[in-house]
C-alpha positions, -999 to +999 in steps of 0.1 A: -108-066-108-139-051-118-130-016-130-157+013-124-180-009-108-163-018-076-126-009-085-134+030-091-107+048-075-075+062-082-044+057-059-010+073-063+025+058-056+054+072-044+086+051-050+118+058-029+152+056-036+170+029-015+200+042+004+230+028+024+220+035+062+255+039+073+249+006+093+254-018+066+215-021+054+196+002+034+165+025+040+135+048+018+147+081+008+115+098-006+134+132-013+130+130-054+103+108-053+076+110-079+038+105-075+024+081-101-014+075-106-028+041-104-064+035-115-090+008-106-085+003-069-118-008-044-108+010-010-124-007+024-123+008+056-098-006+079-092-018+113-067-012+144-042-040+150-025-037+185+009-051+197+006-053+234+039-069+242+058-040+226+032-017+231+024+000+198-002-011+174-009+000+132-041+013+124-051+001+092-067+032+076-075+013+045-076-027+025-070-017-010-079-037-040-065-032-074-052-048-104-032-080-100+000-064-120+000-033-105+030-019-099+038-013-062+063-026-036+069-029-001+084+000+005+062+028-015+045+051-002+004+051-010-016+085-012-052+078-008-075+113-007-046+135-005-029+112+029+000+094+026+003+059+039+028+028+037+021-008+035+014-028+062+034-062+059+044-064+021+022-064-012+000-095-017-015-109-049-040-127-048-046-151-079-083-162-094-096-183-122-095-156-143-083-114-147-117-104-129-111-124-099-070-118-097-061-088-077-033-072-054-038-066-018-023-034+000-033-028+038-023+008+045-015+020+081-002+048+096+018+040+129+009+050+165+024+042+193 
């Protein structure tokens, strides 16, 4: 990525701890989780993905594009101008012929349904 030209903004990242759901899999618990700044993300407005079999869609409030080894995973949480979003679908990196073209790929959503 090109940081401070186009990848000028800071993100933050909120990790959970992974708990037993009392059904045999686990799930986020953000109760002591900790905010974490991450710099040199691009932010693009997003779009509205609907479900119309199960009626429910995710409206991507943001594509975010930041360095290739940053770390973030599935299940974090992503502040973005003070809102708090999750990642639509898993974190995606996308490799180039070199650092400036190598990025990772978030598409944060909130949920409505």
């Amino acid at each position: 990525m090109i940081v401070g030209v186009v990848a000028r903004h800071t993100i933050a990242r909120e990790r959970p701890q992974m708990v037993d759901d009392g059904r045999g899999g686990t799930e986020a618990d953000f109760t002591d989780a900790e905010s974490i700044n991450l710099p040199g993300w691009a932010l693009d407005a997003g779009n509205t993905l609907a479900d119309e079999q199960n009626r429910d869609g995710a409206l991507i409030q943001w594509t975010a594009r930041g360095p290739f080894a940053a770390d973030v995973e599935r299940h974090d949480r992503i502040i973005v101008f003070g809102d708090r979003f999750q990642i639509d679908g898993g974190v995606r990196r996308q490799p180039g012929p070199t650092a400036t073209t190598s990025h990772t790929i978030l598409l944060l959503k909130m949920w409505e349904g």
